[in-house]
C-alpha positions as CSV (number, residue, x, y, z in Angstrom):
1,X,-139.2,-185.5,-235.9
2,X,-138.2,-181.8,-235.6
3,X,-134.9,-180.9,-234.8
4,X,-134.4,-178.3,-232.0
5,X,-132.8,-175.4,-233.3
6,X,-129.4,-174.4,-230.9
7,X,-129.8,-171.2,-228.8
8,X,-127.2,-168.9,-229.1
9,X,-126.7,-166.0,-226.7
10,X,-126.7,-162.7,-227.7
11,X,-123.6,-160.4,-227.0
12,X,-123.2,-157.9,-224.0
13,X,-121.2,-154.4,-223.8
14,X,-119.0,-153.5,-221.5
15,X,-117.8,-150.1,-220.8
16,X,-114.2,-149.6,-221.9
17,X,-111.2,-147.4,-222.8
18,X,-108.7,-148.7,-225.1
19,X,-105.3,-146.6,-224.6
20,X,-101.6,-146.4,-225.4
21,X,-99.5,-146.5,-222.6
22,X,-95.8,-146.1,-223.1
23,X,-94.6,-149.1,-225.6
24,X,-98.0,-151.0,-224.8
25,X,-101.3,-150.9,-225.9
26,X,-104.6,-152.3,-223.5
27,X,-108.4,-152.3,-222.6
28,X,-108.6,-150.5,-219.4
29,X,-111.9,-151.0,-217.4
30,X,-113.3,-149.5,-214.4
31,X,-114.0,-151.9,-212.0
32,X,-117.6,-151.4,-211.7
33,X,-118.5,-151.8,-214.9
34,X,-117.9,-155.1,-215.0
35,X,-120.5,-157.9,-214.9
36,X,-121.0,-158.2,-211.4
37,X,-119.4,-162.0,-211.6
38,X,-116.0,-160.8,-212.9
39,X,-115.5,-157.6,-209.9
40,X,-114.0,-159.9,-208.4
41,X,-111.1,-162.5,-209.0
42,X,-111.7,-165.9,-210.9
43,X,-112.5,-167.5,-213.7
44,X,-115.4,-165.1,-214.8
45,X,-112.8,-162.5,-215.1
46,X,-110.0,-164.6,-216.3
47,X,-112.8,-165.9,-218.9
48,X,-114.1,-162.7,-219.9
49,X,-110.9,-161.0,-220.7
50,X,-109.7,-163.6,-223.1
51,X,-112.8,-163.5,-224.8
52,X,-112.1,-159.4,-225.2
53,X,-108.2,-159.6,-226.3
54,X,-109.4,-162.5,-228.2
55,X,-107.5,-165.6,-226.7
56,X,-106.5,-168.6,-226.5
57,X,-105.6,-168.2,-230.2
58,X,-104.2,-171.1,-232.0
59,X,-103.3,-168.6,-234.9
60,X,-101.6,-166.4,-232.8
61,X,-103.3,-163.6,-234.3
62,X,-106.4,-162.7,-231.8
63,X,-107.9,-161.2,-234.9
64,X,-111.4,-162.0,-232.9
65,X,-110.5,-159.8,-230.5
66,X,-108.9,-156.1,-229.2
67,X,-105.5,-158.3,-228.3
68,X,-103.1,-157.2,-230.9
69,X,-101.1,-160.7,-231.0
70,X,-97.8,-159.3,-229.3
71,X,-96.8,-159.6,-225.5
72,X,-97.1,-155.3,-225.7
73,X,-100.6,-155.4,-227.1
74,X,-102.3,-158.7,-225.4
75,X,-102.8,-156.2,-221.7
76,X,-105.8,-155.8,-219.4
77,X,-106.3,-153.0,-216.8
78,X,-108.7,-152.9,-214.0
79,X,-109.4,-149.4,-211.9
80,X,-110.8,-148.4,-209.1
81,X,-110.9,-146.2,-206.1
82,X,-108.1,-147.1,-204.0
83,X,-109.3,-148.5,-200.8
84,X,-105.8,-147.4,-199.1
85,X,-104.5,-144.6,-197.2
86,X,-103.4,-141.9,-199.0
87,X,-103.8,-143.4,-202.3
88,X,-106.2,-142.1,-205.6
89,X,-106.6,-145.4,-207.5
90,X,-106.0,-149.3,-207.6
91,X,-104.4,-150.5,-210.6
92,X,-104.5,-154.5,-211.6
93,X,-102.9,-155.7,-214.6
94,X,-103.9,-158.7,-216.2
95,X,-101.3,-160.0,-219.2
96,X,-103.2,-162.0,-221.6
97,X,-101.7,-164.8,-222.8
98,X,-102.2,-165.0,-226.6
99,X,-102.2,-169.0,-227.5
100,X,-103.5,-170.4,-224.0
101,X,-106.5,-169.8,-221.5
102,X,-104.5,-168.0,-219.5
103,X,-104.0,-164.3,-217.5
104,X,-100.9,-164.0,-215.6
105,X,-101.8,-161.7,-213.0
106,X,-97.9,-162.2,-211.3
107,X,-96.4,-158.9,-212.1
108,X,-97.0,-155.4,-213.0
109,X,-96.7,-153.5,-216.5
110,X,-95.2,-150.2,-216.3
111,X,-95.5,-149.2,-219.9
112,X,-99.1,-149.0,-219.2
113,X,-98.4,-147.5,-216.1
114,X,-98.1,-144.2,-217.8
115,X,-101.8,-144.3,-218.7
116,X,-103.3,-145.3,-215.5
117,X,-103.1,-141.6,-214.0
118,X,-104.9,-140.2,-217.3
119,X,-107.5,-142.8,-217.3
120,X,-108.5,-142.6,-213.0
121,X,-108.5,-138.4,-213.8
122,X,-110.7,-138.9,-216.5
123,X,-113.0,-141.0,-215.4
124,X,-114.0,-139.5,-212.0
125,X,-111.8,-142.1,-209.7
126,X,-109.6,-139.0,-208.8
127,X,-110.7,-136.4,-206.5
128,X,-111.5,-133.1,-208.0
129,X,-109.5,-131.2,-205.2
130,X,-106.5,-132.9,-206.3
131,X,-106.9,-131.8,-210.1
132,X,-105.5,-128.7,-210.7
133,X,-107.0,-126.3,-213.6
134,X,-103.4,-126.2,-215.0
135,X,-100.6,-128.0,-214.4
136,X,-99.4,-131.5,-213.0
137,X,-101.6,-133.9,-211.2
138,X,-99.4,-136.6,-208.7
139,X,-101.9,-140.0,-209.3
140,X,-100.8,-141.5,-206.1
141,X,-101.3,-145.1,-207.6
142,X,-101.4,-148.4,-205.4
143,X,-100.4,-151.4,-207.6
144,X,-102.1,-154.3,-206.7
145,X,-100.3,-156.6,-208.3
146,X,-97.1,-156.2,-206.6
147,X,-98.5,-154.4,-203.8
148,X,-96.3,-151.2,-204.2
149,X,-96.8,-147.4,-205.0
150,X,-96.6,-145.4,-208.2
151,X,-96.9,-141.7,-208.4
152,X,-98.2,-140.6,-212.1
153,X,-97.4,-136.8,-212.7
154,X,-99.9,-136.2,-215.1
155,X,-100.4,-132.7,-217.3
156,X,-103.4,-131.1,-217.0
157,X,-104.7,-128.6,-219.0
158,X,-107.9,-126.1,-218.9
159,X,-108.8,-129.0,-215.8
160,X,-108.2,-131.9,-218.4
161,X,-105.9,-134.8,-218.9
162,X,-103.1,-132.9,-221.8
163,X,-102.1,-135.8,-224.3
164,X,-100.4,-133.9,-227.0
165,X,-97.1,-132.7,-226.6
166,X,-93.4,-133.0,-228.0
167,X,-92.2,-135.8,-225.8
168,X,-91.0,-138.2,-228.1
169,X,-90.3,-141.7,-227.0
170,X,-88.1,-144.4,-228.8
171,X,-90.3,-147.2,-229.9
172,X,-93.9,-144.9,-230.4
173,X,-93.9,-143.4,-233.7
174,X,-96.0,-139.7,-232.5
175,X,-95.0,-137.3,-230.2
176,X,-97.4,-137.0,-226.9
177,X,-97.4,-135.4,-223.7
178,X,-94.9,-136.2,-220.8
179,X,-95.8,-138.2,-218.2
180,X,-93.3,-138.6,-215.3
181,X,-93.1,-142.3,-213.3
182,X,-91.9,-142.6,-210.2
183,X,-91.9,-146.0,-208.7
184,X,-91.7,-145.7,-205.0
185,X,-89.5,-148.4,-203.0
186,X,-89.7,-150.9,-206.4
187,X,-87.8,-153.4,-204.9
188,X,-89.6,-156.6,-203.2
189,X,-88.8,-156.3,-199.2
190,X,-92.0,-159.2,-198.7
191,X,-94.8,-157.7,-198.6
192,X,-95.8,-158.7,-202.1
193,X,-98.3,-161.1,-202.8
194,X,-100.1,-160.5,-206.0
195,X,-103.2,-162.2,-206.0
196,X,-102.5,-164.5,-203.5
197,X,-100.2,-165.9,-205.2
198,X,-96.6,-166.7,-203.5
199,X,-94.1,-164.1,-204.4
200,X,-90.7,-166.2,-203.1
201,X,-88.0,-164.9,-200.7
202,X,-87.9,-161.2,-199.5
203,X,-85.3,-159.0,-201.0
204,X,-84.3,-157.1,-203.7
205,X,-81.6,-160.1,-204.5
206,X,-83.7,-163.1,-203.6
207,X,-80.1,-165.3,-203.3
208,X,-78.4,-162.9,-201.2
209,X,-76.4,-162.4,-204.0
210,X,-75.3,-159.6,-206.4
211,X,-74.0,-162.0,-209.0
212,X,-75.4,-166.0,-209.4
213,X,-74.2,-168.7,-211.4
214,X,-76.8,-170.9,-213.2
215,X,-76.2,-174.9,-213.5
216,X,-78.7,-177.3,-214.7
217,X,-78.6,-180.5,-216.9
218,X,-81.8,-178.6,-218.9
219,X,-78.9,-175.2,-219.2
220,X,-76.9,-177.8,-220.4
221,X,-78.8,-179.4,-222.9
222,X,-79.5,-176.2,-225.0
223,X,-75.7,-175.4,-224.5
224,X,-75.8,-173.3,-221.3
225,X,-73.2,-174.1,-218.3
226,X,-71.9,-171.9,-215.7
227,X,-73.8,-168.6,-216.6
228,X,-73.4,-165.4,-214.5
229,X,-76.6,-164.3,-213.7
230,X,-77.6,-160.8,-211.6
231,X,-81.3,-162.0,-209.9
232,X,-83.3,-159.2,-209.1
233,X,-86.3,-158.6,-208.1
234,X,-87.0,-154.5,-208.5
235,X,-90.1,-153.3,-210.7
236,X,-90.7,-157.2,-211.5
237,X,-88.4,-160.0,-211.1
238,X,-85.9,-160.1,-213.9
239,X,-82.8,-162.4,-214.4
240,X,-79.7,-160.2,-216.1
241,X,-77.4,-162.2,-218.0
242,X,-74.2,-161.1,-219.9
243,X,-75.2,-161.2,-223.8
244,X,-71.5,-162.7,-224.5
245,X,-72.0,-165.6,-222.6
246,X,-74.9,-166.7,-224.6
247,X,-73.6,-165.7,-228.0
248,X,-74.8,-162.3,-228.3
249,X,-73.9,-158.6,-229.2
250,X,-76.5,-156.8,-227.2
251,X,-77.4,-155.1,-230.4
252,X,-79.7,-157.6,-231.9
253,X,-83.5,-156.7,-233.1
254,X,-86.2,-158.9,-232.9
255,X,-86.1,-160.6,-235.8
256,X,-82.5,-162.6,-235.1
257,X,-84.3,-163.7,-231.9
258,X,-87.8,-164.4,-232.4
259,X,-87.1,-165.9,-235.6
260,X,-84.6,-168.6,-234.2
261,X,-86.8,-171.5,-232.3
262,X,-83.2,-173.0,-230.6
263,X,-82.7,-169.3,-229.4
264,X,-86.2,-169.0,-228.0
265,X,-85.6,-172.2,-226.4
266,X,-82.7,-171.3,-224.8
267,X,-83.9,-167.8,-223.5
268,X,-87.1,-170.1,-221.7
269,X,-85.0,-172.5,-220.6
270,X,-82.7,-169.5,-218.8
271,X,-86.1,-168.3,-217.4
272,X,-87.0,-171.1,-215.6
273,X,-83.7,-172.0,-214.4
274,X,-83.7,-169.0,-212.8
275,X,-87.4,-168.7,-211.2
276,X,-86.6,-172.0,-209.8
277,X,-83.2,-170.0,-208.1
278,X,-84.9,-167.0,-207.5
279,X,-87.7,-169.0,-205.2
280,X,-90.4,-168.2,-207.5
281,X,-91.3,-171.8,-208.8
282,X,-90.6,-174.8,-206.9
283,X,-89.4,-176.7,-210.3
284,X,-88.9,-176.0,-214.1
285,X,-92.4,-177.4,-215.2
286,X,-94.0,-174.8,-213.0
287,X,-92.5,-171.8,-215.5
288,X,-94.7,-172.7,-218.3
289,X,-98.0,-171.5,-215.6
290,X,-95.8,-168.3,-214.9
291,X,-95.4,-167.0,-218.5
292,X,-95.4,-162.6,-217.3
293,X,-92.7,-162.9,-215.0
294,X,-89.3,-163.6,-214.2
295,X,-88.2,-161.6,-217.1
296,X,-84.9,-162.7,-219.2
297,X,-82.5,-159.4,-220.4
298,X,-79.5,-159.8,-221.9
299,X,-76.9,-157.1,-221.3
300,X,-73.7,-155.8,-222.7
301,X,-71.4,-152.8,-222.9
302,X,-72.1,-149.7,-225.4
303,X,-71.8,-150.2,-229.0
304,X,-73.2,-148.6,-232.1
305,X,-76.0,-150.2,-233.7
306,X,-79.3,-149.2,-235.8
307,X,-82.8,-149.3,-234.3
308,X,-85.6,-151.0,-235.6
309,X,-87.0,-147.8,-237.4
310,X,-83.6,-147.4,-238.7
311,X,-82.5,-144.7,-236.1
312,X,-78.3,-144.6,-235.9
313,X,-77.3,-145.4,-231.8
314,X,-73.9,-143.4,-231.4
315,X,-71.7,-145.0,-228.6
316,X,-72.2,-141.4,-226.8
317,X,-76.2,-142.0,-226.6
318,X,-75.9,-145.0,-224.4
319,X,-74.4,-146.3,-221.4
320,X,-75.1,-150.1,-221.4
321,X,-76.9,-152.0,-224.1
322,X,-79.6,-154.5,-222.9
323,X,-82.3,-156.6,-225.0
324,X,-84.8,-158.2,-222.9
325,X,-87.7,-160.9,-223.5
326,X,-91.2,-160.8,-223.0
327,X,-94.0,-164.1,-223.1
328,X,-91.3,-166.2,-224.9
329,X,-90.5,-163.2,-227.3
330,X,-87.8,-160.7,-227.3
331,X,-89.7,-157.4,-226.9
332,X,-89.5,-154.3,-229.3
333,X,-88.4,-152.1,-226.7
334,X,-88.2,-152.2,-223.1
335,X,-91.0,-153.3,-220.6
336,X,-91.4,-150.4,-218.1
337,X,-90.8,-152.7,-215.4
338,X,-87.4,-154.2,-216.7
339,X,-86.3,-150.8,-216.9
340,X,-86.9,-149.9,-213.5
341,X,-84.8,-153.5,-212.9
342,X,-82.5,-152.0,-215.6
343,X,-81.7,-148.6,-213.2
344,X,-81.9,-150.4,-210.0
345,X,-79.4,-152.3,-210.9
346,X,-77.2,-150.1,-212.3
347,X,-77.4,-148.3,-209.4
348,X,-76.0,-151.1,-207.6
349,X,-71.9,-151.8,-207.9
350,X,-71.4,-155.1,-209.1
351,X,-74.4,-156.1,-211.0
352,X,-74.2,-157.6,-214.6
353,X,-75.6,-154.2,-215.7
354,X,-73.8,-151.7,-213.2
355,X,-70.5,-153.9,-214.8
356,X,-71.7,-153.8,-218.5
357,X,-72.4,-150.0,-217.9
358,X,-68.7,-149.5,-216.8
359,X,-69.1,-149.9,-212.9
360,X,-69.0,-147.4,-210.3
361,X,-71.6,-145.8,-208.5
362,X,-74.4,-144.2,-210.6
363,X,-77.9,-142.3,-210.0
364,X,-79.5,-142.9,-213.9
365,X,-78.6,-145.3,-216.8
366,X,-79.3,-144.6,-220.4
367,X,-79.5,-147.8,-222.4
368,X,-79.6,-149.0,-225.6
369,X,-82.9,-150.9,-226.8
370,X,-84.2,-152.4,-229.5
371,X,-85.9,-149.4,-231.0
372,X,-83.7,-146.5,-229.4
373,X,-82.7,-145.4,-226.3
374,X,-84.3,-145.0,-222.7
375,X,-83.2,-143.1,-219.5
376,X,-84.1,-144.3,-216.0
377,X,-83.1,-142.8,-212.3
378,X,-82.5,-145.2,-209.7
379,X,-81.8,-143.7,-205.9
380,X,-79.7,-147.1,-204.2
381,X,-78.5,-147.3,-200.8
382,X,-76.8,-149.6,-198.8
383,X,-78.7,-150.0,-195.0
384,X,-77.0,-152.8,-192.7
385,X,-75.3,-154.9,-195.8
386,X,-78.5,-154.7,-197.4
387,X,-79.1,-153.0,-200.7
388,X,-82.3,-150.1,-200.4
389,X,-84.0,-148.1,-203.7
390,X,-86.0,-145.3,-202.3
391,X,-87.4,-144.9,-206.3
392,X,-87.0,-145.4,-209.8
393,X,-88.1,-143.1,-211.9
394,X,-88.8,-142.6,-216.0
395,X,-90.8,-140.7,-218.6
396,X,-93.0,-142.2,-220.8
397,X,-96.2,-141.4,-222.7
398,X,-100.0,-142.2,-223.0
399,X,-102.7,-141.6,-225.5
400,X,-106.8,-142.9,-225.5
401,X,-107.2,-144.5,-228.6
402,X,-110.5,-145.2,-228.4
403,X,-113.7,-145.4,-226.0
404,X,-116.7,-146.9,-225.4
405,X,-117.7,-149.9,-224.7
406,X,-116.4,-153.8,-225.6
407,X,-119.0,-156.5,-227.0
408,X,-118.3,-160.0,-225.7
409,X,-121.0,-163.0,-225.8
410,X,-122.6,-163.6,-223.0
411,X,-121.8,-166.9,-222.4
412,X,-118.6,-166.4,-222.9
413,X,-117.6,-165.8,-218.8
């Protein structure tokens, strides 16, 4: 008896741009060019953008895919014409998680922020009125995720997107064009609720405090007990603790970290301690379904160090020092998000880092990162005992790397 032979289905394109945005690499898509089942949130997206970065990966290296096997490089972006008022585009971010059938959609990435103005100008989501022939083009951005504005200030020359330039930028090796980010009102006042998914309580400091103190028989366990902790949720909720009180410099790269399973541990364990306090999770077993956000940082007062590319940090070049993890790893830089949380608060008397960074009242923070340094602005106000950022703002770079279209099996969404 003849056996049937197994039909296999062939593969599909899909339009897409892959691009460098600040520290980060991603696939950006416009949304309608995706199949028709994955315009719209679920599993046939969720499905079909794993199978592009090339996870769940038991290697951990997504060589079967555009996913570069890092938290920075394992990013999805999906564009369209914004649908509110006085906006140009809507930007969702999807980070792909590299081992498990998972995309956290909880939180926002601003490295790749820096690329979402060049890509909406470029491909026609951007009204031609607004594009000058020369000069600087505000994307007025509505992220989705978080439910907050961005304003991209994009060069534009001969009535394109400019992407060479000088800028240089600590942790990307070329020199590019400047792109100017302003994140407006970054900190969560409750209207946040990224993908239907419950965001916690309001307020930049979800405890109603400027300071915490983290206890748990888990904290304990990995040698954790009574830790100072600033919760905050501006740009993306991040927990700020002081790197002496967990046996750090603030100076470390990423190989004393990531290569220390007890350290790594420890960091996850502080995480979901901390979602739990922060009213993100109801309980610690939720964290592991939450991987992109809260963030853990670690911060400490200037010191000299050497970067990752073996760039000398003088204690003039910095204000603060502060290392932060990303998806269980500590990252090579700085997530553009954390840094927004990283000038917010600074900006604030009393934090972790405004205290790290030598107190006092401050508009901007330079800080010390794994691969260099990095300056954000921070506009803070106090209205009626509560703590108000008008904006963060920062400079990074963006870059298409390539374009044209993605090849997935069909059968794969």
């Amino acid at each position: 008896m003849a056996t049937k032979a197994k039909t296999h289905q062939p593969q599909i394109k899909i339009p897409a741009t892959y691009m460098r945005g600040g520290t980060s690499k991603g696939v950006f898509f416009a949304l309608n060019d995706l199949p028709e089942s994955a315009q719209k949130p679920g599993s046939a997206r969720d499905n079909l953008l794993l199978r592009v970065i090339g996870s769940p990966d038991p290697y951990g290296k997504q060589t079967d895919g555009m996913g570069g096997a890092t938290s920075s490089t394992s990013k999805t972006v999906i564009l369209s014409k914004s649908d509110q008022a006085e906006h140009d585009v809507n930007y969702l971010f999807g980070q792909v998680a590299i081992d498990k059938a998972f995309v956290d959609w909880s939180g926002n990435c601003g490295n790749l922020t820096a690329a979402v103005g060049s890509f909406a100008i470029s491909n026609g989501l951007v009204k031609a009125s607004r594009i000058p022939q020369n000069g600087i083009a505000e994307v007025r951005i509505w992220q989705q995720n978080i439910q907050k504005t961005i304003i991209a200030h994009v060069p534009i020359t001969d009535g394109e997107v400019q992407e060479t330039g000088d800028f240089e930028l600590d942790g990307v090796t070329f020199p590019a064009a400047e792109v100017l980010i302003e994140f407006m009102h970054p900190a969560d006042d409750g209207d946040a609720a990224a993908q239907g998914q419950d965001q916690g309580p309001s307020g930049m400091f979800p405890t109603g405090n400027i300071v915490d103190e983290l206890n748990s028989p888990e904290l304990a366990a990995v040698g954790v007990s009574n830790l100072k902790a600033t919760l905050i949720n501006a740009g993306i909720p991040t927990i700020f603790v002081n790197a002496e009180d967990i046996g750090y410099t603030g100076t470390e790269l990423q190989e004393v970290i990531n290569g220390d399973p007890a350290a790594l541990t420890k960091f996850e364990t502080i995480r979901a301690q901390g979602a739990v306090q922060m009213g993100l999770i109801k309980d610690v077993s939720e964290a592991a379904s939450r991987q992109h956000t809260p963030k853990v940082a670690f911060v400490a007062p200037p010191r000299p160090y050497v970067s990752s590319s073996g760039k000398a940090i003088e204690l003039d070049d910095i204000d603060v020092l502060v290392r932060a993890m990303s998806m269980g790893k500590l990252h090579h830089a700085m997530m553009g998000t954390a840094a927004v949380a990283i000038g917010t608060a600074a900006a604030i008397p009393g934090t972790l880092v405004n205290l790290a960074a030598g107190g006092g009242e401050r508009s901007d923070v330079r800080f010390g990162h794994p691969s260099g340094t990095l300056k954000v602005g921070a506009a803070a106000e106090l209205v009626d005992g509560q703590w108000s950022v008008i904006k963060a703002s920062m400079s990074r770079s963006a870059r298409v790397l390539m374009e044209g279209w993605v090849r997935i099996p069909k059968d794969s969404f």
